[in-house]
C-alpha positions in Angstrom: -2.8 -44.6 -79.1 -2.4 -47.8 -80.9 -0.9 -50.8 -79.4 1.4 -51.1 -82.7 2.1 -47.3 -82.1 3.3 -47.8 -78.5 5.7 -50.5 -79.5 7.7 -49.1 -82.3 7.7 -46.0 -79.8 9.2 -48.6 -76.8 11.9 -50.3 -79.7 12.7 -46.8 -80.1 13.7 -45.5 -76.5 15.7 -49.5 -76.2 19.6 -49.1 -76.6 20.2 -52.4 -75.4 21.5 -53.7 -71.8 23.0 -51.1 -70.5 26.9 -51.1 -70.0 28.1 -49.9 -66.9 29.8 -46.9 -66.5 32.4 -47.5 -63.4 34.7 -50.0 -63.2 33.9 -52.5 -60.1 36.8 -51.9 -59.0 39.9 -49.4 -59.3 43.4 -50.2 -58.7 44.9 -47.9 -55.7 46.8 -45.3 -57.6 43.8 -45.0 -60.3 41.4 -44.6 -57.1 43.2 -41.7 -56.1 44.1 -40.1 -59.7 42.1 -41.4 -62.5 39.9 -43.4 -64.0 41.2 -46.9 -64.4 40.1 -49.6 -66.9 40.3 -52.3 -64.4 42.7 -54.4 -66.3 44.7 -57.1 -64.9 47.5 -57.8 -64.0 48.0 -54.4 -64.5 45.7 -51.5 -65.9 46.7 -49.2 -68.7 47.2 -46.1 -66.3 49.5 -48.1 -64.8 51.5 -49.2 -67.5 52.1 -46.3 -69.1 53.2 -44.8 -65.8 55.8 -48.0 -65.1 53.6 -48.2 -61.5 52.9 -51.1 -59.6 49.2 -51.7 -60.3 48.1 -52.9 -57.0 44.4 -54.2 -56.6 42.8 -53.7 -52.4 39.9 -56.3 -52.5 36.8 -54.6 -51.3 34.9 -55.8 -48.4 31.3 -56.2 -49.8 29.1 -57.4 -47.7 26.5 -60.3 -48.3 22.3 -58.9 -48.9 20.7 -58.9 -45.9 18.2 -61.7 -45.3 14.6 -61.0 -46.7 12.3 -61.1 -43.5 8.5 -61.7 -44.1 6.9 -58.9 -41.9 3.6 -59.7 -40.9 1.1 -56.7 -40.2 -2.1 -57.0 -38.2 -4.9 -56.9 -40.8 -6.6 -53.5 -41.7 -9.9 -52.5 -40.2 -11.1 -52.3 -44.0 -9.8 -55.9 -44.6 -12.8 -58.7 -45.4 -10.6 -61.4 -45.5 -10.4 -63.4 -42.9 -8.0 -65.9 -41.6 
């Protein structure tokens, strides 16, 4: 195939970036119920119900640390140190 070929086939397959699906973050009655839109001060679930829309922050926790791991060389390895 062409290379002009394979990129009009790429642009074709591209929607864009994508959009997340779930909110971050739910409020506690939509966490239980339904699917809430994450708005603040208070979501749309909870405004039409006339609830208190209530926001438990989430413990995330930080990446773990990239550690270099160092593995003896390969028998097959030339290079040498």
């Amino acid at each position: 195939m062409s290379q002009s070929a394979n990129s009009s086939m790429s642009a074709l397959n591209y929607d864009g970036p994508r959009v997340p699906r779930r909110t971050p973050m739910a409020c506690e009655f939509c966490r239980r119920k339904l699917k809430c839109d994450g708005g603040r001060p208070s979501c749309a679930n909870c405004e039409k119900k006339k609830f208190p829309c209530n926001y438990v922050p989430v413990y995330v926790p930080s990446p773990l640390p990239q550690h270099e791991f160092h593995r003896p060389p390969r028998s097959g390895d030339k290079s040498k140190k």
